[in-house]
KOLFISE-967595 format. One record per residue: x, y, z of N, C-alpha, C in turn. Coordinates in steps of 0.2 Angstrom, whole numbers, plus 2048, in hexadecimal, padded with zeros to 3 digits. Each point is the difference from the previous one (the first is absolute). Example, Ala and Ser with C-alpha at 12.3 -4.5 7.8 and 13.67 -1.06 7.14 Angstrom:
8427E48277FC806800804806800/7FE8057FC8048068017FC805803/
// end
This chain:
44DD3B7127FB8038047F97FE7FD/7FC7FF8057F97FE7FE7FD8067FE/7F98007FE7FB8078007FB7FD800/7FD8058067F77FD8007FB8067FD/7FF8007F97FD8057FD7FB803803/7FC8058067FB8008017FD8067FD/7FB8007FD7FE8057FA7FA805803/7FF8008077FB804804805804807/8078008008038048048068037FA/8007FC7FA8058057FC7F88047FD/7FA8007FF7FD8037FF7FF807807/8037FF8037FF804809805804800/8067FD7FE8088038018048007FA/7FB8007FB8068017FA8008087FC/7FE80380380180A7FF8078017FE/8028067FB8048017FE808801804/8057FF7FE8058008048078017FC/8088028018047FC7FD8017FB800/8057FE7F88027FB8008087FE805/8028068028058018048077FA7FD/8018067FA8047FD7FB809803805/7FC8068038058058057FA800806/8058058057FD800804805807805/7FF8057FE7F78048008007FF7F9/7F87FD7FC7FF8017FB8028067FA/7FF7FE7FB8048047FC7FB809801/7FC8008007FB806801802804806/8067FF8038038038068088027FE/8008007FB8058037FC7FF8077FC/8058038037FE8098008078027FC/7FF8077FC8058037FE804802803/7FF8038068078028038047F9801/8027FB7FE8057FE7FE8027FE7FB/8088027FF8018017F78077FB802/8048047FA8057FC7FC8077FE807/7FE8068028088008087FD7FE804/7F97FC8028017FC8077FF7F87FC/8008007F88027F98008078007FF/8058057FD8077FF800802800808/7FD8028058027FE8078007F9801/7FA7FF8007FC7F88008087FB7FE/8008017F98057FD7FD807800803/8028068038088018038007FA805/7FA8018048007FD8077FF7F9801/7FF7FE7F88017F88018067FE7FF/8027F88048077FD7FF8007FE7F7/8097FF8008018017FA8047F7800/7FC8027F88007F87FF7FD7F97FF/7FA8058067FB7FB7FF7FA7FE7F9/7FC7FA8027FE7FF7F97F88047FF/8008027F87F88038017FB7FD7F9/7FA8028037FB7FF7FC7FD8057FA/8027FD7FA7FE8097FF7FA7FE7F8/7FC8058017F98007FB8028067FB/7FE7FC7F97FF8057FA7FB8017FF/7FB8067FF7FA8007FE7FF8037F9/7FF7FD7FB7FF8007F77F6803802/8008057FC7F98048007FC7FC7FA/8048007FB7FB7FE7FA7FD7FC7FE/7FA7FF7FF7FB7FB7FD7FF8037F9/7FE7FA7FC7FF8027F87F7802802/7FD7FE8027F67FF8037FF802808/7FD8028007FB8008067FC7FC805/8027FF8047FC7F98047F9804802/7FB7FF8007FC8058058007FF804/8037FA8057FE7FF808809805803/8028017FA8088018067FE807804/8067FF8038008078078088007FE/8047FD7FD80A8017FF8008077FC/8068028038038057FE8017FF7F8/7FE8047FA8037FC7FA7FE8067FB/8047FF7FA7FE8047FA7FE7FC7FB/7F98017FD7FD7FA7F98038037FB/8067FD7FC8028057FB8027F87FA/7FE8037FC8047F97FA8078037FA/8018058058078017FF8057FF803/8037FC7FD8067FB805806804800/8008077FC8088037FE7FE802805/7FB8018058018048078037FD807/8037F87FD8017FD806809803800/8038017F9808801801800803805/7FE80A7FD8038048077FC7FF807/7FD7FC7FE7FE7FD80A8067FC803/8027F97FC8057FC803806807801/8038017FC804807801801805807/7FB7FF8017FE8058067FF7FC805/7FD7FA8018027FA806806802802/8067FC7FA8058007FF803807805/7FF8057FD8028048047FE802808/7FA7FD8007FD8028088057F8805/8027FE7FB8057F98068078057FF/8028037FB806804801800803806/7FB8058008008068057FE7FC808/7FE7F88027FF7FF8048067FD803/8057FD7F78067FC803807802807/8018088028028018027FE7FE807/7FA8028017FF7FC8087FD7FA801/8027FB7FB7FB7FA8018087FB800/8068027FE8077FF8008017FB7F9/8077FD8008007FE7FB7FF7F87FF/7FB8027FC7FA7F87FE8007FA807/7FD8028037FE7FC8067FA7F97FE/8007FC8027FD7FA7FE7FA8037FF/7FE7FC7F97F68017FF7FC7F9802/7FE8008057FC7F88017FB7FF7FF/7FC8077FF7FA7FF7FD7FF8077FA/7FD7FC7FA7FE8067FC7F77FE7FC/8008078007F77FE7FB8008057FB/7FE8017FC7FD8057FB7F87FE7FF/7FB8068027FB8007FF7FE8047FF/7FA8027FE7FC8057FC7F98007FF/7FC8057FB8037FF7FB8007F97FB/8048007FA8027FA7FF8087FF7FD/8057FD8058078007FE8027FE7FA/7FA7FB7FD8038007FA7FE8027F9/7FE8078028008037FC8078047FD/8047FF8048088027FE8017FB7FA/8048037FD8037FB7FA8067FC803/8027FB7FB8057FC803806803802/8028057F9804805805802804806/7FA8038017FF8058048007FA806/7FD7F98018007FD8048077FF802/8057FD7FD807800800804806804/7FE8087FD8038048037FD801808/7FB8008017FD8008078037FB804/8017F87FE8037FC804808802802/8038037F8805802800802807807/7FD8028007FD8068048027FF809/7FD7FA8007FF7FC8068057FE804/8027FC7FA8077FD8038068017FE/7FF80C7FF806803802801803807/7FA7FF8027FF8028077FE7FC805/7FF7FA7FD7FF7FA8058047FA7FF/8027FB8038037FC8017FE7FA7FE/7FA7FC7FB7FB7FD7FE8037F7804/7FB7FE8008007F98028027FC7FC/8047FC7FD8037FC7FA7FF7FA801/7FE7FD8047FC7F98027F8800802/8008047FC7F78008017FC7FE806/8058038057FC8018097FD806800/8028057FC7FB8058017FA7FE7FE/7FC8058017F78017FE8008057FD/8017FE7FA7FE8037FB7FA7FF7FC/7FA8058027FA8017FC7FD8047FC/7FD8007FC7FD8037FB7F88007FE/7FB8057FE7FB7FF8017FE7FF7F7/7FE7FC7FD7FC7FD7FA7F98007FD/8008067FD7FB7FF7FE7FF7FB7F9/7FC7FB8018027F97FB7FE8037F7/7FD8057FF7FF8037F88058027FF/8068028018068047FF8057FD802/8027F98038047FA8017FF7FA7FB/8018037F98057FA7FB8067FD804/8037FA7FE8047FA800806804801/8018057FC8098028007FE804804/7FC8068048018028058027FD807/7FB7FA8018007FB8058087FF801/8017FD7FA8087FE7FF806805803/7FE8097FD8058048017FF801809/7FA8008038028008068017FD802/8007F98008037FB8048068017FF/8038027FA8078027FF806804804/7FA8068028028068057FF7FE806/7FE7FA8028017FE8077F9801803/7FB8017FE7F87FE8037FE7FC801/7FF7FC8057FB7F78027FA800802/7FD8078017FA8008027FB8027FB/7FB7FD8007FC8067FA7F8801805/7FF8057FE7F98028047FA8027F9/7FC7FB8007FA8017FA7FB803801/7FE8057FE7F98038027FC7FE7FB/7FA7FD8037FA7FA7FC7FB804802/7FE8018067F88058037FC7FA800/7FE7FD7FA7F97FA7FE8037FF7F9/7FD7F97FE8017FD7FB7F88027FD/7FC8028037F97FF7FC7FF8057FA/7FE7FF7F98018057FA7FC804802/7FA8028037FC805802804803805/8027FE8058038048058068057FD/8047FC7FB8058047FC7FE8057FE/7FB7FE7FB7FD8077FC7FE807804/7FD7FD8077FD805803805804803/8057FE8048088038018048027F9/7FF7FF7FA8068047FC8057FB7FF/8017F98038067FC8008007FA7FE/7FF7FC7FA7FD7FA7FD8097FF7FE/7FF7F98038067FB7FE7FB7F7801/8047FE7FD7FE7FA7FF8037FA806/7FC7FC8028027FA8048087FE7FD/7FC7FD7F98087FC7FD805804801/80080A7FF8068037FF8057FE809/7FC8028048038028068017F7801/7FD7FA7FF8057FB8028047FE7FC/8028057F98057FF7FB807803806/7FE8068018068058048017FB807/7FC7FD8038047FE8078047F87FA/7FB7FD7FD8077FA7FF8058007FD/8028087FC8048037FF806802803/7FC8028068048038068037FA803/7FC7FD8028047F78038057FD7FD/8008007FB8047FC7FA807804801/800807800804804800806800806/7FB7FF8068027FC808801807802/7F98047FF7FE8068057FD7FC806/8038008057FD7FA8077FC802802/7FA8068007FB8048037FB8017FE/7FB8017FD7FA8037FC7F9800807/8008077FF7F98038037FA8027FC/7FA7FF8017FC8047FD7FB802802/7FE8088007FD8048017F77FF7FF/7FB7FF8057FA8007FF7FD806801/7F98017FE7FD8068057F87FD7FF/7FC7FF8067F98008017FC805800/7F98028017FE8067FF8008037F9/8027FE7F98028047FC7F77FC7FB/7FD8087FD7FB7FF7FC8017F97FD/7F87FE7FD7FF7FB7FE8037F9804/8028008058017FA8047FC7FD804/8017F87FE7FA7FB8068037FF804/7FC7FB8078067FB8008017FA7FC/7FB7FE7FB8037FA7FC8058037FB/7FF8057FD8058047FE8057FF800/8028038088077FF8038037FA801/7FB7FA8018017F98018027FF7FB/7FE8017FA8047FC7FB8088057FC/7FF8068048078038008057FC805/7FD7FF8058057FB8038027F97FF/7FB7FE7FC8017F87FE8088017FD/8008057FA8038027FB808801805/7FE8078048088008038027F9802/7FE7FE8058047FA8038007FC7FA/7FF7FE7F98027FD7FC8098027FE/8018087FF8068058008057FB807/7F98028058077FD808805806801/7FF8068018048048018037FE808/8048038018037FE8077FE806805/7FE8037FD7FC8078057F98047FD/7FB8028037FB8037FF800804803/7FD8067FE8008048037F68047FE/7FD8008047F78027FF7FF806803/8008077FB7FE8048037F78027FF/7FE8028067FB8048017FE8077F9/7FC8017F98018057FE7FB804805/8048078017FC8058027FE8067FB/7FA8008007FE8077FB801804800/8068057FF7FF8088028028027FA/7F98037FB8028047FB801807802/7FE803808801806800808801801/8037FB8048078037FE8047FC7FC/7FF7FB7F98037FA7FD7FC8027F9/8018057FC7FC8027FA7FF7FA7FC/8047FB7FD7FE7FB7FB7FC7FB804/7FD8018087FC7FC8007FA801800/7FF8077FC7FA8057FF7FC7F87FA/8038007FD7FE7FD7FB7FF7F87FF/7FF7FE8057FC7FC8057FB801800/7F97FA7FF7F98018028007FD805/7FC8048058007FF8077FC7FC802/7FB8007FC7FA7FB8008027F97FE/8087FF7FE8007F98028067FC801/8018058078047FC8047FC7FB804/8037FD8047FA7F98037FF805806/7FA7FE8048008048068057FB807/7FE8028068047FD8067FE7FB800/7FC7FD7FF7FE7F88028047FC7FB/7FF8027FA8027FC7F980A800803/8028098008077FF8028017FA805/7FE8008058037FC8057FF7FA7FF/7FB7FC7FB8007F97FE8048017FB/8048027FB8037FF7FC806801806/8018038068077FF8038007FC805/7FB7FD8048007F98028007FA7FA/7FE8017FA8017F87FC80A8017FE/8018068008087FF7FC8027FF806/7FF8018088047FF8048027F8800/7F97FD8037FE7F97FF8057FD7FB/8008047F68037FC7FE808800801/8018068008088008018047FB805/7FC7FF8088037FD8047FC7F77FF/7FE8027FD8007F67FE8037FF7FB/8018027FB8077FE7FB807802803/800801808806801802802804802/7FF8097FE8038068017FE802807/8078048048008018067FC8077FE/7FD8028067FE807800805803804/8038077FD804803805800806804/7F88017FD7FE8078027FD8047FB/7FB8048027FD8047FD7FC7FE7F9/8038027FA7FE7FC7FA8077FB7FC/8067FE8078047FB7FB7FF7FB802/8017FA7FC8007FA8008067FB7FC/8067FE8048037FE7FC8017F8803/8037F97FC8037FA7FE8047FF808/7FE7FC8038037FD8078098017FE/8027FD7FC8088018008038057FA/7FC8058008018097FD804801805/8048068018028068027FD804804/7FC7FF7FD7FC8058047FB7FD808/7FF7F87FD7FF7FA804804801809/8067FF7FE8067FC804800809804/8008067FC8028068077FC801803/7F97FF7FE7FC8008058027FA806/8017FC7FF7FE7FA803808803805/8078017FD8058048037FF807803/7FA8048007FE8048028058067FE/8027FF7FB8078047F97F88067FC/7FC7FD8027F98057FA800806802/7FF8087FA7FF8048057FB8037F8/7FE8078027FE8047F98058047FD/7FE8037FB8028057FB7FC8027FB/8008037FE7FC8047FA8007FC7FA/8037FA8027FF7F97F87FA7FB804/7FF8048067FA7F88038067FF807/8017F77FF8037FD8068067FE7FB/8048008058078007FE8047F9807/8037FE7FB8067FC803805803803/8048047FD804805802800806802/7F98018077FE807800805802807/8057FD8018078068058048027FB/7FE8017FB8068037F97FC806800/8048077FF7FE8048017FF8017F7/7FB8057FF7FD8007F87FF8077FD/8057FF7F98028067FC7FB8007FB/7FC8058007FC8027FB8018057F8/8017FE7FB8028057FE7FA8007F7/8008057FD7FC8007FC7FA805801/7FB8037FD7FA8048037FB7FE803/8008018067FB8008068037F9803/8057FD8008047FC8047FF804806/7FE7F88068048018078067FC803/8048068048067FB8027FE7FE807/8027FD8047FE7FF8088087FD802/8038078048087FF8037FE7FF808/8017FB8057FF8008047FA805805/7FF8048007F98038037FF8047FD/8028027F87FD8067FC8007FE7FB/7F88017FE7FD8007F88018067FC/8018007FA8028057FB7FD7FC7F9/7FC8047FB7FE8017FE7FD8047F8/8057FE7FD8028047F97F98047FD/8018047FC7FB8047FC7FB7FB7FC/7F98018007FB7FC7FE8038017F9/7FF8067FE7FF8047F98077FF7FB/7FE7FC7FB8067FF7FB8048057FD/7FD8057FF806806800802803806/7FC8018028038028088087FD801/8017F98018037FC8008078007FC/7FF8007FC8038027FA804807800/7FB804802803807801804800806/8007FD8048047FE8088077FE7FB/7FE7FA7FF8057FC8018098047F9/7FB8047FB8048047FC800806802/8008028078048068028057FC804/8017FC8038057FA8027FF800809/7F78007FF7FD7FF8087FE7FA7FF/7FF7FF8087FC7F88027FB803800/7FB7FC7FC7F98027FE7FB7FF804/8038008097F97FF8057FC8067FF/7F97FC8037FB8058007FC801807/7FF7FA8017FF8008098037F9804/7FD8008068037FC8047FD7FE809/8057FD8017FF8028078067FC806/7FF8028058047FD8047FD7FC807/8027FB8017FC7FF80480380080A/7FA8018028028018098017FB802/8028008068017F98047F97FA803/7FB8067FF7F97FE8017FE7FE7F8/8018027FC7FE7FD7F78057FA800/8077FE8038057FC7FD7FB7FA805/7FD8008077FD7FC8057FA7FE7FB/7FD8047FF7F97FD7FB8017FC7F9/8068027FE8017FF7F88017F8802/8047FE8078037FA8017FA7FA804/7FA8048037FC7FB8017FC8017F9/7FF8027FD7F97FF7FA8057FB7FB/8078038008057FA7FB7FC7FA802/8037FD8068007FA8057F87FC7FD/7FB8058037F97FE7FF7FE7FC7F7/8038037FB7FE8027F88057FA7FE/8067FF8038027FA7FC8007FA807/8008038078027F68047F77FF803/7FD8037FF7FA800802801800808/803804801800801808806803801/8008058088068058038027FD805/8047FF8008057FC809801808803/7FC8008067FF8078058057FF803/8037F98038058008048078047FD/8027F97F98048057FD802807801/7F98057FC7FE8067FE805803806/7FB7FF806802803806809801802/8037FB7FF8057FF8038048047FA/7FF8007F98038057FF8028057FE/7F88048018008068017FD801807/8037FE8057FE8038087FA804803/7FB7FB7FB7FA8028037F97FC801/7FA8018047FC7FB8027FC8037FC/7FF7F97FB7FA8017F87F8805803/8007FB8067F77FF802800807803/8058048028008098028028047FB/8047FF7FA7FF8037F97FC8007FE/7FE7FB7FF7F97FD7F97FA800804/7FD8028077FC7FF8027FA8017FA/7FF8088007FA8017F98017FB7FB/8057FE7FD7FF7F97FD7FD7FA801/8047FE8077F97FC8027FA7FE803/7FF8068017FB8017FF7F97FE7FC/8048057F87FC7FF7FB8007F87FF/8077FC8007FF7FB7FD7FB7FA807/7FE8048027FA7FB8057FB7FC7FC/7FE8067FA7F97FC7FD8027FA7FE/8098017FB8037FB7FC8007FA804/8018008078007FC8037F97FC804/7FD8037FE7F97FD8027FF7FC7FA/7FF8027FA7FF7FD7FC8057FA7FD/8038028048057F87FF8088017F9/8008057FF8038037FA808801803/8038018068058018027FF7FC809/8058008018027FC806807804804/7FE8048068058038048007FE805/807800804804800806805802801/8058018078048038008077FE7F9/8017FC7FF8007FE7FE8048017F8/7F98007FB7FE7FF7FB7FA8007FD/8028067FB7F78017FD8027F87F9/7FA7FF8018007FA7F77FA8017FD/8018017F97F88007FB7FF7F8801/7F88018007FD7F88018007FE7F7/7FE7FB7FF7FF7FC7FB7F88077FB/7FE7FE8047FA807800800805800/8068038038038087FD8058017FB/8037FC7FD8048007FB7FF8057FA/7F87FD8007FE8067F6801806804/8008018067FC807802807805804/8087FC7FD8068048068008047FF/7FD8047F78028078007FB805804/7FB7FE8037FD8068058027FC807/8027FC8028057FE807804804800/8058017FA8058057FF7FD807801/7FC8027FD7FE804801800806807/7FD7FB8047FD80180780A803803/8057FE8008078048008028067FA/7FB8057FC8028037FD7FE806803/8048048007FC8068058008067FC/8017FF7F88018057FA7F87FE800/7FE7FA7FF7F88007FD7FB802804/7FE8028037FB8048047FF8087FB/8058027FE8008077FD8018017F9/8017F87FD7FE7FE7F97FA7FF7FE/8018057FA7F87FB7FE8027FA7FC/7FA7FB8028017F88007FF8007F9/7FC8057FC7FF7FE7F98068017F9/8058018048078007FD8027FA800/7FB7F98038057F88027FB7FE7FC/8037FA7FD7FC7FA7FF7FA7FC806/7FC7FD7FD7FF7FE8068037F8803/8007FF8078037FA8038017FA7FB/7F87FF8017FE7FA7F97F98027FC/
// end
């Protein structure tokens, strides 16, 4: 995909939005759904088939100041036992309706930071897994892991490549030593190209790494020479998020000087020069803030029109339906989300009364399953086949969606989308801008308040 960065209509239309990781966003998830409408969910799917399933590990030894993740900063590691323990048990108590060990084609553990487990506790949780999953033994699953590179020594690297992981996801933010300092998270250039040529050597086939703009203390020459640095790494995927501020609901980012983050102008030069540089060293944009390597994975499903979302970002394998397990894990069973207890005891307390630890959830109607499936469409193909659409849900787009296109007229004036009966498509020049196109098909967000989202760009 091209991108034509226009820095005076994302300044027009870049207002806050989801990232539409689900759809209805997660803030449309209510307590009256609990533990028995996801053991429903589960009964009613065919047996046998293969799943996606996410660990999510809370603990960090520090504090990032920029995070918004669910997590506990503790530098006591004897806390992670009776956690895997209780996984452990919350896949028992699921084993029954999930049947016996059905394929796993995709798995991630994120957090948090996964490897804050010890190598034991690592072994017993894979262990764990592959009593109730079926594991891939020729390394076609996706199996990933998220890396924080301070706590990824050489034998760890080795022990999960051992347990069947090929993916590694690095969280970096910025290379610049003021910007570390000012977030809480200083690692070294040399460490983190230690850990990926580590990981290479090893024939983990995958390595991502996590950026973020906007974060205090940043230029753009700053950034530019963060970037020099990554593409030196060559990871096979980037990934560039937008930091958003919100100390009033994300306490560790209280501790943050406001006074210097970069303002709007500086952020969008520092995200037109990383775009510029990523796609002249070759990286496909795939949407929103990913960017991966023409013959990635992630490459070829777009291009196969296989891409879809989930709660990990964009997914190669988003028709597998995704078991969530761990504290404040979401699962996503064919049209219902469920959503475990934020709170670590909480959780804990569920799951040793020998309950499934949902906390809320939701189900979606035939009009959120229609929307869920053009905002998909639009966020990873850059564009919705109406023709399609129609034929197979038996309906005329342009008489549904009228108020939709309505709004999207400006979009259209401005040159940012292209409509016909047809087919809607993002232009070259609407591409930074899909998640408020997306937007325009959300009909939970008029009654949101917008300062619960990031903003666009």
């Amino acid at each position: 995909m091209n991108v034509d960065f226009d820095a005076s209509l994302i300044a027009r239309y870049g207002e806050s939005a989801p990232r539409y990781t689900s759809y209805p966003p997660a803030t449309q998830f209510h307590g009256q759904f609990g533990a028995e409408d996801l053991s429903r969910a589960l009964a009613g799917r065919p047996a046998g088939q293969a799943w996606s399933l996410y660990v999510h590990v809370p603990f960090c030894e520090s504090v990032c100041y920029y995070c918004a993740c669910n997590k506990t900063v503790t530098k006591h590691h004897e806390r992670a036992e009776p956690y895997v323990t209780r996984v452990a048990r919350e896949l028992q108590l699921l084993s029954p309706a999930i049947g016996a060990r059905p394929p796993l084609d995709q798995l991630h553990w994120g957090g948090g930071t996964p490897t804050f487990l010890s190598h034991d506790e690592m072994r017993v949780l894979m262990c764990a897994i592959a009593e109730r999953f079926a594991l891939r033994p020729d390394d076609t699953g996706e199996y990933s892991i998220e890396i924080d590179p301070r706590h990824a020594p050489d034998a760890t690297l080795a022990l999960l490549r051992t347990l069947g992981f090929n993916r590694l996801s690095l969280g970096v933010q910025d290379f610049d030593p003021a910007v570390q300092r000012a977030i809480n998270r200083e690692q070294s250039f040399a460490l983190v190209r230690h850990v990926a040529q580590t990981a290479r050597s090893l024939g983990f086939r995958s390595l991502s790494v996590d950026l973020i703009y906007g974060l205090p203390r940043q230029t753009r020459d700053s950034f530019a020479r963060t970037l020099e640095r990554l593409l030196e790494i060559s990871p096979d995927r980037v990934s560039l998020f937008n930091y958003a501020h919100l100390p009033q609901r994300f306490k560790p980012q209280r501790r943050i000087d406001a006074s210097a983050i970069p303002d709007g102008l500086t952020k969008m030069a520092i995200l037109s020069g990383t775009v510029e540089a990523l796609m002249a060293a070759g990286y496909v944009y795939i949407g929103l803030d990913h960017f991966a390597k023409a013959d990635d994975e992630l490459s070829r499903a777009q291009r196969e029109r296989t891409l879809a979302r989930n709660f990990q970002g964009y997914s190669t394998r988003g028709h597998l339906d995704v078991l969530g397990v761990g504290a404040s894990a979401v699962s996503r069973i064919g049209d219902v989300y469920s959503q475990n207890a934020w709170d670590l005891k909480e959780y804990e307390d569920l799951v040793d009364q020998g309950k499934l630890p949902v906390r809320r959830g939701f189900e979606l109607s035939a009009d959120d399953a229609l929307r869920r499936e053009v905002i998909n469409d639009l966020l990873c193909h850059m564009e919705c086949d109406v023709a399609a659409l129609e034929a197979r849900h038996a309906l005329r787009f342009a008489t549904y969606f009228s108020s939709e296109l309505a709004h999207l007229e400006s979009f259209v004036q401005d040159g940012l989308v292209e409509v016909n009966d047809q087919k809607i498509v993002v232009t070259p020049r609407g591409q930074m801008l899909v998640r408020a196109i997306c937007a325009v098909f959300d009909r939970y967000l008029p009654v949101v308040d917008r300062r619960l989202f990031s903003r666009v760009v």
